[in-house]
C-alpha positions in Angstrom: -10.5 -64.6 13.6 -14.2 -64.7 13.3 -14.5 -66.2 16.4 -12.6 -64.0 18.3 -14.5 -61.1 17.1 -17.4 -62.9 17.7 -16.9 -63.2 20.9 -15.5 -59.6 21.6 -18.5 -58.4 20.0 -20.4 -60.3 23.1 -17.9 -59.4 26.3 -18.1 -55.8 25.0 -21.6 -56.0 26.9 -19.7 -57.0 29.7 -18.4 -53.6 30.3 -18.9 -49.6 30.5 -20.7 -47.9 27.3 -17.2 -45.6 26.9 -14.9 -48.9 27.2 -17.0 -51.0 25.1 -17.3 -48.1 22.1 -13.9 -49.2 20.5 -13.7 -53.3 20.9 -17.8 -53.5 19.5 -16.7 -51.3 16.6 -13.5 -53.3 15.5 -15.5 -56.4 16.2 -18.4 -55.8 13.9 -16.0 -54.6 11.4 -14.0 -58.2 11.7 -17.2 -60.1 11.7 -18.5 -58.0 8.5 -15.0 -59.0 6.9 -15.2 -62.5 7.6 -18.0 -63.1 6.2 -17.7 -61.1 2.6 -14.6 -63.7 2.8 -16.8 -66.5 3.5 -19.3 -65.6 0.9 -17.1 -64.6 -1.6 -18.0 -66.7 -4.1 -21.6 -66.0 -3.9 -20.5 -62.2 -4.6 -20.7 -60.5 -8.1 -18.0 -60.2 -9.8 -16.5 -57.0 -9.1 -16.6 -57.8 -5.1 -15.1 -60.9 -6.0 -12.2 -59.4 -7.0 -11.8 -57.0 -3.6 -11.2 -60.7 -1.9 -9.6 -62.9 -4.6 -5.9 -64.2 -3.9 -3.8 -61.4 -5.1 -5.7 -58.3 -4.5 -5.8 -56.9 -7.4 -9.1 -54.7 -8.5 -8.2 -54.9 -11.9 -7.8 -57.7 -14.3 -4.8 -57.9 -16.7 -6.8 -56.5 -19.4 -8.1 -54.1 -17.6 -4.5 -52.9 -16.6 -3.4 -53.0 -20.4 -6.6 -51.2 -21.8 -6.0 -48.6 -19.0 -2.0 -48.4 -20.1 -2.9 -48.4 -23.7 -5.4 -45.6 -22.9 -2.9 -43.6 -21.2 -0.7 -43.6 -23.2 -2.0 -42.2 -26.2 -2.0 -38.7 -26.1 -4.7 -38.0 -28.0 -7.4 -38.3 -25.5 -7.2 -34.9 -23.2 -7.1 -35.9 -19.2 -10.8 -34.7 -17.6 -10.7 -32.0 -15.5 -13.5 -30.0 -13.9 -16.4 -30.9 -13.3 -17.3 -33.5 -15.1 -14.4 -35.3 -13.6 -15.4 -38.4 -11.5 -13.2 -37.2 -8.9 -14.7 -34.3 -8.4 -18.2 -35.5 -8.4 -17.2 -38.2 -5.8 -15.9 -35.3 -3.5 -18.4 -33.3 -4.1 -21.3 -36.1 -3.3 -19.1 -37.3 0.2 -19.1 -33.5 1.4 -22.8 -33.4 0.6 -23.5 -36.7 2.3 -21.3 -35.4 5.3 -22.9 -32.1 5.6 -26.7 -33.1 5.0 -25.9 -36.5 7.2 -24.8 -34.0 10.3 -28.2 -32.0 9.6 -30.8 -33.8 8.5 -29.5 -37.1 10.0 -27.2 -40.0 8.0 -30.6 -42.6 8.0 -32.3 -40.6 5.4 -29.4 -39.0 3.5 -27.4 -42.5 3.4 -30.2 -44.0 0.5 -30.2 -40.3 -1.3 -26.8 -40.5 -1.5 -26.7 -44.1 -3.1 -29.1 -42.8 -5.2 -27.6 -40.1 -6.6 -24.5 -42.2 -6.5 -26.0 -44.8 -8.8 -27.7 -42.8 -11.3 -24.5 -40.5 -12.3 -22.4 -43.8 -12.4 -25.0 -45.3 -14.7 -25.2 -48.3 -12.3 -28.2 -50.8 -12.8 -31.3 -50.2 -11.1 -31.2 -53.6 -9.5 -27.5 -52.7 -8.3 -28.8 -49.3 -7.2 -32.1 -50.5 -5.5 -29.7 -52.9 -3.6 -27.3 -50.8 -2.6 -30.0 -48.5 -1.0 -31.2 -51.3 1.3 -28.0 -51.9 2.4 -26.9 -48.2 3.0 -30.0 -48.6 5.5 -28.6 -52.0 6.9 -25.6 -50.6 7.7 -26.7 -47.4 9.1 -29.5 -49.1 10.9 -26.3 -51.3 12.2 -24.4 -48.3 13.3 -27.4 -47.0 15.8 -27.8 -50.5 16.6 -24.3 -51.0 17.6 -23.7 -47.5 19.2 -26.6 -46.7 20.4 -27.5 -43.6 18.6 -30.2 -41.9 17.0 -28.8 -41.9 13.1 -32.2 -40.5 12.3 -31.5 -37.4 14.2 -29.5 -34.5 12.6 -28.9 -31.1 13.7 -31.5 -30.0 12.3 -34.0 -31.6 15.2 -32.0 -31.1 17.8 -34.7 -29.2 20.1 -31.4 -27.3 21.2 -31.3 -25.7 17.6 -35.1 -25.1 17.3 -35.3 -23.0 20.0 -34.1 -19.5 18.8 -34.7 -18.0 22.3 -32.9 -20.4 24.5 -35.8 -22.3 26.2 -39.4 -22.7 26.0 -40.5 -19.9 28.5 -38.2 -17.2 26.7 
């Protein structure tokens, strides 16, 4: 399968920028999946598990501390703010709005910052993480060849209040 993505990947230069959009996309995707399957024993542990015969994301004892946990009634179900949930929508319609504005190649490591401190990840984690938000959006402009960097906010379009430079 890697091989045939590989090499859709490479005819998609072959054709028109609107035909080759799709096939370069699903390609990289492919190629990205094959190797985390490749490499999956060189991942940490809780990749590992995304790509382990099975499929599950939880171990057994994680399932039967999460069922004990449940149910017992005496722990009240988090709601508001403070609910992960909510924080993680929160944090994707801030990255989605400040991404179309400011542009997603700096908001992309601001989010995984933010992401990682609240969620108490390690620095190390976090710090990794950031580089490869950048990889990957750095992969996107590669592949589609646009200007990630670019929001709304620069667009000399939106700077100019009266329409054009000579009023």
């Amino acid at each position: 399968m890697g091989v045939f993505a590989l090499y859709t990947f490479i005819d998609s230069y072959n054709h028109g920028w609107e035909a080759a959009i799709f096939p370069r996309f699903a390609s990289a995707v492919v190629l990205v999946g094959c190797i985390l399957i490749l490499l999956k024993a060189y991942l940490p542990y809780p990749l590992n598990l995304l790509f382990s015969e099975g499929g599950d994301f939880l171990s057994t004892d994680e399932m039967e501390s999460t069922e004990s946990e449940d149910s017992a009634m005496d722990k009240p179900e988090e709601t508001g703010p403070e609910n992960p949930v909510y924080v993680m929508m929160g944090l994707v319609t801030a990255f989605a709005v400040l991404g179309y504005l400011f542009g997603l190649l700096w908001v992309a490591p601001l989010f995984v910052l933010v992401f990682g401190r609240y969620f108490d990840l390690p620095t190390a984690i976090t710090v990794v993480l950031i580089a490869l938000s950048m990889v990957v959006v750095l992969g996107f402009q590669w592949i589609f060849n646009i200007q990630m960097g670019e929001g709304l906010l620069f667009e000399p379009e939106f700077l100019m209040v009266s329409g054009g430079i000579n009023g």
